[in-house]
SEMI-296587 format. One line per field, with one value per residue (C-alpha): z, y, x; residue in three letters. Coordinates in steps of 0.1 Angstrom, whole numbers, plus 5000, padded with zeros to 4 digits. Example, Ala and Ser with C-alpha at 12.3 -4.5 7.8 and 13.67 -1.06 7.14 Angstrom:
2
Z = (5078	5071)
Y = (4955	4989)
X = (5123	5137)
residu = (Ala	Ser)
***
This chain:
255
Z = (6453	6432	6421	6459	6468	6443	6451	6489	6480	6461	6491	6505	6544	6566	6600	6583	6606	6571	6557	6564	6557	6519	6517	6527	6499	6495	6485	6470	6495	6524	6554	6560	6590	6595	6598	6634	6650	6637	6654	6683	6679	6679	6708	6729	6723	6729	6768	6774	6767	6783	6818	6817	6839	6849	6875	6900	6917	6939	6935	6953	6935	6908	6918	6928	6896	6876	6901	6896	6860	6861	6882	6857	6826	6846	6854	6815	6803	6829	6811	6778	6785	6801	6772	6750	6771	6771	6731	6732	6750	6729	6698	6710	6691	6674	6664	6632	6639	6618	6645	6675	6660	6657	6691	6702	6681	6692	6731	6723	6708	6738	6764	6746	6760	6791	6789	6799	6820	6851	6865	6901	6912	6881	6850	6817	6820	6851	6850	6852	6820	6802	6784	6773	6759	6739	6727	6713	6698	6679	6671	6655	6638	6617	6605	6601	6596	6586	6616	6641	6676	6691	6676	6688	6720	6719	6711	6738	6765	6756	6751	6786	6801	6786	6801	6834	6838	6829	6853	6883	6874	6874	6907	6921	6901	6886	6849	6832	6842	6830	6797	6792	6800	6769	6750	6752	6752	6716	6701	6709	6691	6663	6663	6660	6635	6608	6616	6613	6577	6570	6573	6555	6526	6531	6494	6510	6536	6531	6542	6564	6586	6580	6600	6627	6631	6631	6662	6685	6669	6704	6719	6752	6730	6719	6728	6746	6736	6757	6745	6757	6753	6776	6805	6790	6760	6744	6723	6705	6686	6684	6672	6691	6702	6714	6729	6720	6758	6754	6761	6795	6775	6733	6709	6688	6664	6657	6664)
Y = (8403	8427	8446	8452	8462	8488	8507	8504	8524	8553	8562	8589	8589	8602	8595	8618	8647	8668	8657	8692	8710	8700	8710	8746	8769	8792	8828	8848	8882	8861	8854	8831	8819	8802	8822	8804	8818	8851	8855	8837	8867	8894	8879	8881	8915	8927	8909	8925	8955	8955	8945	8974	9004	9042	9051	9081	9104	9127	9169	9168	9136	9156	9184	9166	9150	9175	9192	9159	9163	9203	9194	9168	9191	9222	9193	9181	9224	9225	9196	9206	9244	9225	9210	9238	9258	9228	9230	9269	9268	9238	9262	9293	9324	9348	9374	9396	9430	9445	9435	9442	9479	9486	9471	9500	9525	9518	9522	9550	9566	9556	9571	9609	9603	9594	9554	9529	9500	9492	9481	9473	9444	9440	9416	9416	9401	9417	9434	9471	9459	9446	9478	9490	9454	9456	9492	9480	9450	9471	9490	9469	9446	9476	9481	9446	9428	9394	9394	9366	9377	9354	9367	9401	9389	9373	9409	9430	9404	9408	9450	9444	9431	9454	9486	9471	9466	9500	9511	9492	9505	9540	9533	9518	9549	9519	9525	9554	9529	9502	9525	9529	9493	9482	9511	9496	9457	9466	9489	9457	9435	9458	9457	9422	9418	9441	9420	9390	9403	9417	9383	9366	9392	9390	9374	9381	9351	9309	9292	9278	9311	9322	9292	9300	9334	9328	9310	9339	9364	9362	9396	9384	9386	9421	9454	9474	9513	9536	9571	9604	9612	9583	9605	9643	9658	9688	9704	9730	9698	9669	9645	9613	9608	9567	9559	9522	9506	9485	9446	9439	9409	9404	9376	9380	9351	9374	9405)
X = (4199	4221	4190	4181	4217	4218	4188	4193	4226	4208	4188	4200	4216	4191	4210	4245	4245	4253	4227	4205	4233	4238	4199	4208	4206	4234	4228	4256	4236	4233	4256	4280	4263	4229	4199	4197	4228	4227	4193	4212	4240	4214	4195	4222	4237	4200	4205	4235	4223	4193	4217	4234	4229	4237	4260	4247	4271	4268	4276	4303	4318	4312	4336	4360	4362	4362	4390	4408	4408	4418	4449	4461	4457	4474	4505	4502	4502	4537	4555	4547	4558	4591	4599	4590	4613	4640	4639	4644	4677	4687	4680	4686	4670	4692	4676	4690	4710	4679	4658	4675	4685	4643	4641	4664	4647	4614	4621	4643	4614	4594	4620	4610	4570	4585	4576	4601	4608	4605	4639	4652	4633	4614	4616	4607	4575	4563	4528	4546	4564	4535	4526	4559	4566	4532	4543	4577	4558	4539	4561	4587	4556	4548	4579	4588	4555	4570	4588	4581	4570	4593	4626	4612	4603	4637	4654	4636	4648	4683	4676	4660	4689	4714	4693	4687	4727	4735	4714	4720	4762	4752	4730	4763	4788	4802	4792	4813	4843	4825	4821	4852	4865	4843	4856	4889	4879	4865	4888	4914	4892	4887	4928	4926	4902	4923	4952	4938	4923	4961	4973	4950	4959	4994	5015	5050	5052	5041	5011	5035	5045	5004	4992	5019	5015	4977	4981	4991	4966	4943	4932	4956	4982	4977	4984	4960	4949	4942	4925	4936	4899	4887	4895	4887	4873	4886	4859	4883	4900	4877	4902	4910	4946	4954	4982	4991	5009	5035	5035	5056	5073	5074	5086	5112	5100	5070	5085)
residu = (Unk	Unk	Unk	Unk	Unk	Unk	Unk	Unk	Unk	Unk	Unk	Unk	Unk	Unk	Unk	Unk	Unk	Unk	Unk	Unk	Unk	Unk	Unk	Unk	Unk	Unk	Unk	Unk	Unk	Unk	Unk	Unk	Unk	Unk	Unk	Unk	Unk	Unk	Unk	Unk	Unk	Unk	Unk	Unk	Unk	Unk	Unk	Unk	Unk	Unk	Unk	Unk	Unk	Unk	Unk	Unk	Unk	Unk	Unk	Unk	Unk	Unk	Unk	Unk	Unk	Unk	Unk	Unk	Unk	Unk	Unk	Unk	Unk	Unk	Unk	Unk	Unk	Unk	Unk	Unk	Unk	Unk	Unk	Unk	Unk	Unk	Unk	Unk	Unk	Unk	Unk	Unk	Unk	Unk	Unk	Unk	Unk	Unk	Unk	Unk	Unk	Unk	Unk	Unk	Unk	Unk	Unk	Unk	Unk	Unk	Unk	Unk	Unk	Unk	Unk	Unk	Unk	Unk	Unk	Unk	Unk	Unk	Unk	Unk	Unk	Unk	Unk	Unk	Unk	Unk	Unk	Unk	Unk	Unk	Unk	Unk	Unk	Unk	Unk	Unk	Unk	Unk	Unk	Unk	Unk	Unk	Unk	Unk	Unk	Unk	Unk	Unk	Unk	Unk	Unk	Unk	Unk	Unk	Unk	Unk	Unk	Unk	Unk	Unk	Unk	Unk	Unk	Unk	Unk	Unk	Unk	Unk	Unk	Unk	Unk	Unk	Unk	Unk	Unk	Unk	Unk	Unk	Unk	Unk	Unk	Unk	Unk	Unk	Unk	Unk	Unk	Unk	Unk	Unk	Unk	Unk	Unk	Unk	Unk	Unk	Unk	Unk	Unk	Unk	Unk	Unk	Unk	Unk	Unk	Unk	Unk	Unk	Unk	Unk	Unk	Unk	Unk	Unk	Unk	Unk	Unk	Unk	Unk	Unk	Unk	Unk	Unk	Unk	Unk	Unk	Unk	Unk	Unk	Unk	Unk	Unk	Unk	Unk	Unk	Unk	Unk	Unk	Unk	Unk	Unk	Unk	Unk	Unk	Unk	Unk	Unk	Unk	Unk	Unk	Unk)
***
């Protein structure tokens, strides 16, 4: 009775639905998965795409498509020039005096041929300007190859506006005052600007009276000059005579 129990128990489990699995070989090349469901896999990714089909439209869906798609990219080119322009005016160019001077020297050269701007109703970038503008590029890239074009571009705008002020004051006989009223403003500022150095220099007074005397050196503050040879020029003696106008009203602590 033992004998029998023992070799029923060595026979293997034929109704253990793992039984064909432990007979599987494994292969350390082949899949993970049975040969049966991969075929199953690639069965039916062949149906799928044997179901799928090509969508017909007509010529004049095809235009208006391709329209479609022209109007979006002309509306994406518009945002990204706003924001290129947004970035500009948040980090303004400055061009260097170096460049602006060649600016000046270039169109200045120009003016003797007879070529210059266009001014009145016209801007920098209108088509009557176009040729001038490539001229002065040119012409400043050859003397300052390394130069960027924007700071140049940046330099003829702001030599643009400067020429198209002065004249739109002569049109109106409103620029030899205008002249002179910058003569002034600057020869005040100059004033200003070798005091301000004086003080900085000066050893006879404290930090103290520095700081407060520093506080009224404004241009409003100061007296204006006004130049005998603003209003007439006399050739025999070439020298400039200013006459310095006194303030209405003057403090005695900084007398």
């Amino acid at each position: 009775m033992s004998i029998f129990n023992s070799e029923k128990r060595k026979q293997p489990c034929t109704s253990s639905p793992y039984a064909d699995r432990r007979k599987v070989p494994r292969s350390s090349n082949s899949s993970t998965f049975p040969q049966d469901i991969s075929t199953i896999l690639t069965s039916s990714s062949q149906s799928h795409s044997s179901t799928s089909s090509t969508v017909t439209i007509s010529q004049d869906q095809f235009d208006a498509l391709m329209e479609n798609q022209r109007r979006n990219h002309d509306d994406l080119l518009r945002r990204f020039q706003d924001v290129v322009e947004t970035q500009r005016k948040k980090y303004k160019i400055k061009p260097s005096k170096t460049v602006q001077s060649e600016v000046r020297n270039v169109y200045r050269e120009l003016e003797k041929n007879d070529i210059q701007w266009k001014f009145g109703t016209h801007g920098l970038r209108a088509e009557e300007n176009i040729d001038v503008n490539n001229r002065i590029m040119n012409g400043v890239k050859n003397i300052l190859p390394n130069e960027e074009r924007d700071v140049i571009n940046e330099a003829m705008k702001t030599y643009f506006q400067s020429k198209k002020k002065k004249e739109r004051k002569e049109r109106k006989g409103t620029y030899e005052s205008h002249k002179l009223k910058q003569q002034r403003k600057q020869r005040l500022y100059s004033k200003l600007n070798r005091r301000k150095l004086a003080l900085n220099q000066a050893r006879g007074i404290t930090e103290e009276e520095k700081v407060r005397y520093a506080e009224v050196m404004h241009a409003k503050y100061m007296s204006s000059e006004m130049s005998e040879s603003d209003e007439e020029v006399d050739l025999d003696d070439p020298r400039k005579c200013l006459v310095v106008l006194t303030l209405p009203w003057r403090s005695e602590e900084v007398n």
